[in-house]
Structures are given as structure tokens and as C-alpha cells.
Legacy VTK file of the C-alpha trace (Angstrom):
# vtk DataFile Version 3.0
C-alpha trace
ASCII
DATASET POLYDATA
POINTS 237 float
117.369 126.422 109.189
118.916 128.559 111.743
122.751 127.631 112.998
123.972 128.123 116.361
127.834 128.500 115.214
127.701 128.911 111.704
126.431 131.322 108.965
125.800 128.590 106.531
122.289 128.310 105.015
120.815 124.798 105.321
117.545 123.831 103.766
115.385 121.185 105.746
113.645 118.790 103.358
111.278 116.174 104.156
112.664 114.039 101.698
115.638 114.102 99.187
116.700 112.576 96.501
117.203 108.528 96.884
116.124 109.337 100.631
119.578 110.888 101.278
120.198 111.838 104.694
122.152 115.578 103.122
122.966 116.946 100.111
124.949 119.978 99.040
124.238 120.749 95.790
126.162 121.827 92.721
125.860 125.694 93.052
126.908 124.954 97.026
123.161 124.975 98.287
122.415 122.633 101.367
119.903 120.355 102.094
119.389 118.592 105.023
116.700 115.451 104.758
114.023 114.620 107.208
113.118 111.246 105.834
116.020 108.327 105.153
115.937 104.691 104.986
118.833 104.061 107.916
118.027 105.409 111.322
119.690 104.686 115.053
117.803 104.579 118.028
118.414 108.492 118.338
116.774 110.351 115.056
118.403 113.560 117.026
121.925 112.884 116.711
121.167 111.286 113.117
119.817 114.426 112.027
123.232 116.369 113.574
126.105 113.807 111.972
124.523 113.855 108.550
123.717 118.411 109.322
127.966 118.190 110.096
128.536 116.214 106.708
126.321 118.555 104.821
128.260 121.281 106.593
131.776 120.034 105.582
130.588 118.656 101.661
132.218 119.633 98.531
129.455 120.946 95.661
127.672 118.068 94.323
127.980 116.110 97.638
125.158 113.571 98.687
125.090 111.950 102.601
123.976 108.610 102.786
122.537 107.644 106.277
124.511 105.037 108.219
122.100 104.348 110.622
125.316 104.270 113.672
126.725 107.458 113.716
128.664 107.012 116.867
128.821 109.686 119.576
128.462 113.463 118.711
126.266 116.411 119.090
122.663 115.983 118.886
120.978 118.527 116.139
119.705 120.645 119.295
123.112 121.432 119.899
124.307 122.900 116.147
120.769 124.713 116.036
119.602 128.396 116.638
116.595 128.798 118.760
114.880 130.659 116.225
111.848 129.346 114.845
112.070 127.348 111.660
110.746 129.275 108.824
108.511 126.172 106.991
107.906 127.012 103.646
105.454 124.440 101.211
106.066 123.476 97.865
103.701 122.260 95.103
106.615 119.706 94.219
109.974 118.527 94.725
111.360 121.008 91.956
113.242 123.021 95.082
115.742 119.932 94.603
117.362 121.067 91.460
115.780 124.964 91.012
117.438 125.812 87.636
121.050 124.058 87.968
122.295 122.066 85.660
122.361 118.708 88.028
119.716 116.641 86.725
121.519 112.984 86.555
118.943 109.675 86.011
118.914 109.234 89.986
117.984 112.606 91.311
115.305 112.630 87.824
113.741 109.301 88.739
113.512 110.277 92.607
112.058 113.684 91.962
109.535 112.235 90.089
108.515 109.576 92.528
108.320 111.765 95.191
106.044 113.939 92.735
104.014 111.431 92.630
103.144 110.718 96.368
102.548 114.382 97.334
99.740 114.709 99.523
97.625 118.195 98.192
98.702 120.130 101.555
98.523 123.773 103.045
99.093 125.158 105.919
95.485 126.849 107.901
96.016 130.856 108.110
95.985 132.222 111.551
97.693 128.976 112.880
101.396 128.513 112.977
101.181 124.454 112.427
97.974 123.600 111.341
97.882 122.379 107.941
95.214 121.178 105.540
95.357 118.325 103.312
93.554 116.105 100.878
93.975 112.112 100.766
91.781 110.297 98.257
87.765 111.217 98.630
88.426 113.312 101.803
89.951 116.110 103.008
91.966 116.222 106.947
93.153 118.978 108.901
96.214 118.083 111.148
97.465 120.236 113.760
100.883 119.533 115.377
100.498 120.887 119.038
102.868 122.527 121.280
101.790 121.816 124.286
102.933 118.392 126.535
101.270 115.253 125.740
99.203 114.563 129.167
97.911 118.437 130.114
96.761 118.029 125.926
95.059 115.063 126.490
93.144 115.852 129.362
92.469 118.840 127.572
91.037 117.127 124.359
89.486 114.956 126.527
87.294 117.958 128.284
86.459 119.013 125.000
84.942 115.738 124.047
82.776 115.160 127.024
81.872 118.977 126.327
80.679 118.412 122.269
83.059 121.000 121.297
86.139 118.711 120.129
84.671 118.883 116.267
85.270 121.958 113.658
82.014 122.479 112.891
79.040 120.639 110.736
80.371 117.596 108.446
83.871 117.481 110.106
84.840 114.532 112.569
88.053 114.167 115.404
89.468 111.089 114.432
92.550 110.293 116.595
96.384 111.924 116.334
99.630 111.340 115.695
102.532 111.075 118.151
105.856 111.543 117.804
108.431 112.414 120.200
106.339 113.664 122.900
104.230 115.852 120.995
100.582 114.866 119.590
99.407 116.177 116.160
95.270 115.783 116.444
93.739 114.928 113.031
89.857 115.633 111.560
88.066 114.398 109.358
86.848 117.345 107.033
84.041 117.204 103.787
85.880 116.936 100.498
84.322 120.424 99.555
86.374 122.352 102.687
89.639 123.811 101.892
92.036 125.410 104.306
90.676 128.958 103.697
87.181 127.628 105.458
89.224 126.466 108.218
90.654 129.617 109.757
87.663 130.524 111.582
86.873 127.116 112.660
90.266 126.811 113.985
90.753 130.021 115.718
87.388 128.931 117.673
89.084 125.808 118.393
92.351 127.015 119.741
90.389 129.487 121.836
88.202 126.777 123.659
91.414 124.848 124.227
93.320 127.319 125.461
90.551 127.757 128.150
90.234 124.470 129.361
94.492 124.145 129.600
94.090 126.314 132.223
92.081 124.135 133.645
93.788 121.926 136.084
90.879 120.275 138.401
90.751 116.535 138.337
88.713 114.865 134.616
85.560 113.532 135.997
84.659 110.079 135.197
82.903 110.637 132.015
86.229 112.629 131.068
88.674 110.077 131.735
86.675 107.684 130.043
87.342 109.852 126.981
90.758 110.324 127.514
91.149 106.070 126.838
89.189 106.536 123.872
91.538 109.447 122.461
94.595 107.361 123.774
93.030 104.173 122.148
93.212 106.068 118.737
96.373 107.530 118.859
98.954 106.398 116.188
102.970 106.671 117.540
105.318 107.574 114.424
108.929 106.129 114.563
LINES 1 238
237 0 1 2 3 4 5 6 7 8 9 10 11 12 13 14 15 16 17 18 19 20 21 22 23 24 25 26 27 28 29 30 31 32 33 34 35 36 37 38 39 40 41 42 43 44 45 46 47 48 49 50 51 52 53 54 55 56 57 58 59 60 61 62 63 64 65 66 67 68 69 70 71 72 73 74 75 76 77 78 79 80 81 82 83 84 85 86 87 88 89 90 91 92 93 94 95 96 97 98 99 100 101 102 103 104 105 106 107 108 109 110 111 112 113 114 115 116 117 118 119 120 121 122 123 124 125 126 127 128 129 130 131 132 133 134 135 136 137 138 139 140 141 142 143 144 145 146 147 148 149 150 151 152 153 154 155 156 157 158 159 160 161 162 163 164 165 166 167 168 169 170 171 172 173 174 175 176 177 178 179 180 181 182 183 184 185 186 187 188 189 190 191 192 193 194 195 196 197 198 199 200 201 202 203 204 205 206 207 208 209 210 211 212 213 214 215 216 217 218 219 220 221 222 223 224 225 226 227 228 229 230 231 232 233 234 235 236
């Protein structure tokens, strides 16, 4: 994770061990956690108190989220504007990686978090499009870039037009939304993995590029649509 005023290198986790907000480990290694259990109404400057702990943390230093960090920096200040380099693991090994730090809680944590992965990777050809498997079928979901309402329009052209789908067997079934941005999710036959999606996805991004630049008013029919995709959109917290 790229620092604005510091040469440290932090690791961003999605989760860590006991749901720890930070960790630095043993041989000095830093880890900053995505997922916690105490949260304030401002997940930004969360993110930057516990990134400031991690920071200033002895070896074998865990942060435990408050949930009221007070006022401070939000993480947009203490970060780069580099892209993140995202990087998937079959497991939560990457916690310990050979050191000698294996105590009950970080064991029993590691292998609950084991346990709940999600088969996932990420769609060639797309920079946040990842495949993944839940159960008897398999979902493709696509964290977009662009602003919520020029998206949704967009989505909702496609729709009206029959070309919102990946191809034969696969089905748009609503998105995510979190902090202003939309992550569509499909629906996807068991059988497909993520190397059969890179041509279906390339297609996709291509026929939604064209209709961004479309900026005439949605037609009826295509605001109609639009409340369907906004009736089956699920906000994350």
C-alpha cells in the first residue's frame, strides 16, 4: 500500500487475525485490516488512526479497533495516489509466512478465516473484475469505476438493449454498493471459470463504454429498468 510521507511497507488485508484493525508483526511486517468488529460513522478516518498505530507499533504489535477515534487524518490523506497493487491468496497463510508467531489466537483465527474463503480470482484483461464460486454456482463481480447515476443509466440502456448478460447460461442479478461506487454481480453456470470470462467481459466493457458516452435522456422503457436495477441493489456498511 503506497504512503504519501513514509517509506514504510504496509500490507492491506481484508481480514486479520481476531478482526484486528493493524498488526505489525514479529519480523516488523505491517498489516493493515479491512474488516473489524468496531467501526465509527467514518470507515475513512478508521482505516487512517489504526494505518498511524500500525505505523508507530513495536514488532509483535496488534491494533484493536475503538470504533471513536477522535479527529485526525482520513486514510486519503497518509496515502500515495498510486494504484493499489491487489494481490489474491489461496489462504490466510500471508498472516504468519514462515515466522515463528503462531500463538492459539492468531492459529484459531487463521483457521476460521480458512474456512470461509470464497474460491475467488480475479477475470484477466479487467483490472477489478473477479470470479468466484459460492455453493452450486459460480458469480462474476465487477467493482466499477465510474459514478453511481451515469452507471446506472448506463446498465439500464443495456438492459432495455438485451445486452446486459455475459453470454448463454449467465444472468445480471443486482450489485453491490458501497461508498458511491456499484460492484454489478452475474449469475454464471457452475462449469465457467474466470479464464471463460475474459472474452465475455472485454465485450461487456466495450458495449458499456459506448453507451457512457451516451448522455440523451433514458426513454421510458429505460427508466423503468433503471428502478428494477435500483430495486436490486444491496448497500454494504
Amino acid at each position: 500500500m503506497p504512503l504519501r510521507d513514509s517509506d514504510a511497507e504496509v500490507t492491506l488485508s481484508t481480514v486479520l487475525p481476531a478482526a484486528w484493525a493493524g498488526m505489525v508483526r514479529l519480523d516488523g511486517r505491517r498489516f493493515l485490516g479491512l474488516q473489524v468488529h468496531a467501526r465509527s460513522g467514518d470507515v475513512s478516518r478508521d482505516l487512517a488512526a489504526a494505518l498511524e498505530q500500525v505505523l508507530g507499533g513495536g514488532p509483535g504489535t496488534p491494533v484493536v479497533a475503538t470504533g471513536q477515534p477522535g479527529h485526525g487524518p482520513r486514510l486519503q490523506d497518509l496515502l500515495d495516489e498510486r494504484p493499489l497493487d491487489v494481490e489474491l491468496h489461496d489462504g490466510f497463510d500471508y498472516w504468519v509466512d514462515g515466522t515463528a508467531e503462531l500463538d492459539p489466537e492468531v492459529t484459531a483465527s487463521m483457521e476460521q478465516a480458512n474456512a470461509s474463503i470464497v474460491p475467488t480470482a480475479r477475470v484477466a484483461g479487467q483490472r477489478s473484475a473477479y470470479w468466484c464460486r459460492m455453493k452450486e454456482r459460480g458469480h462474476l463481480r465487477w467493482v466499477m469505476p465510474h459514478d453511481e447515476e451515469p452507471l446506472l443509466d448506463a446498465l439500464a440502456r443495456l438492459s432495455v438493449a438485451g445486452q446486459v448478460s455475459l453470454g448463454e447460461g449467465t444472468r445480471y442479478v443486482g450489485s453491490f454498493r458501497a461508498h458511491g461506487l456499484l460492484a454489478p454481480v452475474w449469475d454464471l453456470p457452475l462449469a465457467t471459470g474466470a479464464e471463460a470470462l475474459e472474452e465475455p467481459a472485454a465485450a461487456f466493457r466495450s458495449r458499456l463504454d459506448d453507451v457512457l458516452a451516451d448522455t440523451t435522456p433514458l426513454t421510458a422503457e429505460q427508466r423503468r429498468a433503471r428502478s428494477g436495477l435500483l430495486s436490486r441493489q444491496l448497500t454494504l456498511r
